[in-house]
C-alpha positions in Angstrom: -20.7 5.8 9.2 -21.9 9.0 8.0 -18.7 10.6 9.1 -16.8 8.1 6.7 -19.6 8.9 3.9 -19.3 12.7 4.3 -15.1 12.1 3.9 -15.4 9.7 0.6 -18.2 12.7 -1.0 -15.2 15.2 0.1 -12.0 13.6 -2.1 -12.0 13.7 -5.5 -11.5 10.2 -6.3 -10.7 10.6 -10.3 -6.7 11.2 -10.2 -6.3 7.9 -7.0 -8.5 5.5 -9.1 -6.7 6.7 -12.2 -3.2 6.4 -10.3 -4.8 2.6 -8.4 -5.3 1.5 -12.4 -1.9 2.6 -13.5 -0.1 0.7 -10.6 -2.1 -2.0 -11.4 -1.1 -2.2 -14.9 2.2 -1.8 -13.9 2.4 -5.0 -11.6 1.1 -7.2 -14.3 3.5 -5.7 -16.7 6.4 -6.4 -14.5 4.4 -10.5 -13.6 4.3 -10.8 -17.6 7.8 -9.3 -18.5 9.3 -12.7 -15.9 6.4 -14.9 -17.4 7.8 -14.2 -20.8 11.5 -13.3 -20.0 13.4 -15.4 -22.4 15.6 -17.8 -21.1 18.8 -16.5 -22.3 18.1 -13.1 -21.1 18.1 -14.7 -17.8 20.3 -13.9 -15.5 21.9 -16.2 -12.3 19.8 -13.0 -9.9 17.1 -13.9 -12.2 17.2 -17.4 -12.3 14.9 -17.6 -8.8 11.7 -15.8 -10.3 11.8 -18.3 -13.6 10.1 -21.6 -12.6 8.3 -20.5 -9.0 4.3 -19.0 -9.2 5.4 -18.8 -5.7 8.5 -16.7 -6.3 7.2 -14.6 -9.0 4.2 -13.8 -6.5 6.5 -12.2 -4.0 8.1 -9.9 -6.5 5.4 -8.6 -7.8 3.6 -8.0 -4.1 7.0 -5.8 -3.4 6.1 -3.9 -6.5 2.9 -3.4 -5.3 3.9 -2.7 -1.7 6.1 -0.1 -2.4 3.8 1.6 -4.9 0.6 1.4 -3.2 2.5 2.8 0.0 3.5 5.9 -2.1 -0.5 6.3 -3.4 -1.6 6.0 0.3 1.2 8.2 1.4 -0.1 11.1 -0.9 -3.7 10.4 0.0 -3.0 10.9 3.7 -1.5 13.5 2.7 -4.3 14.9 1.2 -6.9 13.3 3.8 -5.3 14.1 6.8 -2.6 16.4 7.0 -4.0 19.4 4.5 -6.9 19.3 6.6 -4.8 20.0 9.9 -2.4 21.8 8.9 -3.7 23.9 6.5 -6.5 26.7 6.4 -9.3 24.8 6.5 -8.7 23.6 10.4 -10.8 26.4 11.1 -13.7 24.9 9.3 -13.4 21.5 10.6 -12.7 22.2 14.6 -16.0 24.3 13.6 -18.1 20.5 13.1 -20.0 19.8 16.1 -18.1 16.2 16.4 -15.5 14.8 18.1 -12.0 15.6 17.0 -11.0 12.0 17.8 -14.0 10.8 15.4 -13.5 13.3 12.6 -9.6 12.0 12.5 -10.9 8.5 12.7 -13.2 8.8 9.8 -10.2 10.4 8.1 -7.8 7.2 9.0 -10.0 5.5 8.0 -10.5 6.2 4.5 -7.4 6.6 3.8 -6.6 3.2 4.9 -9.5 1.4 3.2 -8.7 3.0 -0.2 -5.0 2.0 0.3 -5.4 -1.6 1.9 -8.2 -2.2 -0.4 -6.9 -1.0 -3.7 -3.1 -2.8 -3.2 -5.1 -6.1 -2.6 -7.5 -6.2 -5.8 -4.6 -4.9 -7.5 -1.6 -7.5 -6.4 -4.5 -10.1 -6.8 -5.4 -9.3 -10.3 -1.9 -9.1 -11.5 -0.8 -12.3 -10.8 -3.9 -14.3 -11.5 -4.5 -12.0 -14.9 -0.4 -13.2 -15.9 -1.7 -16.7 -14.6 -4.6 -16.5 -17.7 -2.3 -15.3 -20.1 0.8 -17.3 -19.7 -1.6 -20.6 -20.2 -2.3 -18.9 -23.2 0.9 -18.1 -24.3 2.9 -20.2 -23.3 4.7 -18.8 -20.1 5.8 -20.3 -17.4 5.9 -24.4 -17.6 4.4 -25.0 -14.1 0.7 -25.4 -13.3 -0.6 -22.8 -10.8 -1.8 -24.5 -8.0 -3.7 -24.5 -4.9 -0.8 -23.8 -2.9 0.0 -21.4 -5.1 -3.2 -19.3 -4.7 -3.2 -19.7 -1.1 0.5 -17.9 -0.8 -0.9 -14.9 -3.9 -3.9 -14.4 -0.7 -1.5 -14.4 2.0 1.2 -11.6 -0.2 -1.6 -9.8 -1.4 -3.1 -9.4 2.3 0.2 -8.6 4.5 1.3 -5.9 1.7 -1.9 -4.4 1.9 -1.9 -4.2 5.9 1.9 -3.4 5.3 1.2 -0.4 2.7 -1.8 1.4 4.5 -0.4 1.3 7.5 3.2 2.8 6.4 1.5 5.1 4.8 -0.1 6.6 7.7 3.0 6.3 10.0 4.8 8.4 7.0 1.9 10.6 7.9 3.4 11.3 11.4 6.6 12.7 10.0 4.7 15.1 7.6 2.8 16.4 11.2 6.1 16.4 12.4 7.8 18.5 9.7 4.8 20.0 9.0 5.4 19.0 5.3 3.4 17.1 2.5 6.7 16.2 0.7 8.0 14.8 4.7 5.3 12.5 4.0 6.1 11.0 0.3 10.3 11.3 1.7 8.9 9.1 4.8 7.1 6.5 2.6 10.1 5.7 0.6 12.7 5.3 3.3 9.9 3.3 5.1 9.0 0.9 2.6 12.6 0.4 1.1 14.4 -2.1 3.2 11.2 -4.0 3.5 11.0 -4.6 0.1 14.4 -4.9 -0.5 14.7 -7.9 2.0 11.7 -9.3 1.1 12.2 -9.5 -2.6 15.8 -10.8 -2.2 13.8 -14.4 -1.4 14.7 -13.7 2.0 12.0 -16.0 4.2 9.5 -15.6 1.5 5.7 -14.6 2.8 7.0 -15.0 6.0 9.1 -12.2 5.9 6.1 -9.7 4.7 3.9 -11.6 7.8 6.7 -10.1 10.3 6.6 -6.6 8.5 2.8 -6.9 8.8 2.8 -7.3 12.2 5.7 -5.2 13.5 4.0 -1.8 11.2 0.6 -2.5 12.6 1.4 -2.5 16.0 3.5 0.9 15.0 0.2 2.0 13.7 -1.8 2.1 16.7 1.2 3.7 18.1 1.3 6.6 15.8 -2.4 6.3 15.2 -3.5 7.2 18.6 -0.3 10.0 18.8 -2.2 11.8 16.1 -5.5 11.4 17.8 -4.2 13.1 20.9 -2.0 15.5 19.0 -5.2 16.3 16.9 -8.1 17.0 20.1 -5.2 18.7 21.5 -4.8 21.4 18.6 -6.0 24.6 19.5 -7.4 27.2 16.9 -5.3 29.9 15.7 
């Protein structure tokens, strides 16, 4: 725990919470703009996302999956692989602590933030478009029960789904030794995932089966870097 304390005091958290708050003013711009779509200006592509809480939700949890993937991608980045990779390896193999711990405090964070802040965010910007299309006269259908049981379900398997990309987009920037290998990785990571998820394809079901196949690809990759990290030597 103190390990995971003395990581949170070392990030400056200003420009992520700024960027978390952005993306989520983002996703309920893009859960008003089919709220409040007018009919005529919808198209037969569209026609899916205009009557459905349910469908509406999905979209905007692919919005949020592929952008919170891209914040957690540059945070691991920043977390993990400037701290390897760069000069200040000397400092922190200099920490009398495990390597294996000090990378898992690291992991750690970075997932937390990105997990976390995708779920509050996807959460927020479809209930917050729920509030205001009662108010304004949105979309005709009640939000129901069911409907706030499938928002949890989306909101949780994009957040597994974008902290744990994030980190296996952390392994190619090790590879390449590369920050920008990293943000590159995200993107071609997260792009046919929400691609075949948004086209209605299998609905939540779909983003339950990338869930579980990128967290088992996590472990993989997590314990790689582990090794590859008490394995380093100092130069």
């Amino acid at each position: 725990m103190k390990l995971l304390q003395l990581e949170l005091k070392k990030i400056n958290w200003k420009p992520y919470l700024g960027a978390a708050c952005a993306l989520l003013a983002f996703g309920l711009f893009i859960a008003l703009l089919f709220c409040f779509l007018p009919e005529s200006e919808r198209g037969v592509d569209d026609a899916q996302f205009s009557g459905s809480w349910a469908a509406l939700t999905l979209l905007v949890s692919c919005v949020s999956m592929f952008s919170y993937t891209i914040l957690g991608a540059v945070l691991g980045s920043k977390v993990i692989l400037d701290g390897y990779l760069g000069k200040k390896v000397l400092l922190l193999f200099s920490y009398p602590v495990g390597r294996r711990r000090m990378f898992a405090s690291k992991a750690a964070v970075s997932f937390l933030f990105t997990a976390g802040s995708a779920f509050v965010s996807n959460t927020l910007s479809v209930l917050a478009a729920v509030f205001i299309s009662r108010l304004g006269g949105g979309f005709p259908g009640e939000f129901l029960a069911s409907d706030g049981s499938h928002l949890l379900i989306c909101s949780l398997c994009i957040s597994l789904l974008a902290a744990c990309t994030s980190l296996i987009a952390v392994w190619f920037g090790f590879w390449k030794k590369s920050a920008t290998t990293v943000i590159i990785s995200a993107l071609i990571l997260t792009a046919p995932m929400t691609n075949f998820a948004s086209a209605g394809m299998y609905g939540w079901v779909s983003l339950a089966g990338f869930a579980f196949i990128m967290g088992i690809l996590y472990f993989i990759v997590y314990r790689s870097l582990s090794n590859k990290v008490s394995l380093m030597e100092v130069l």
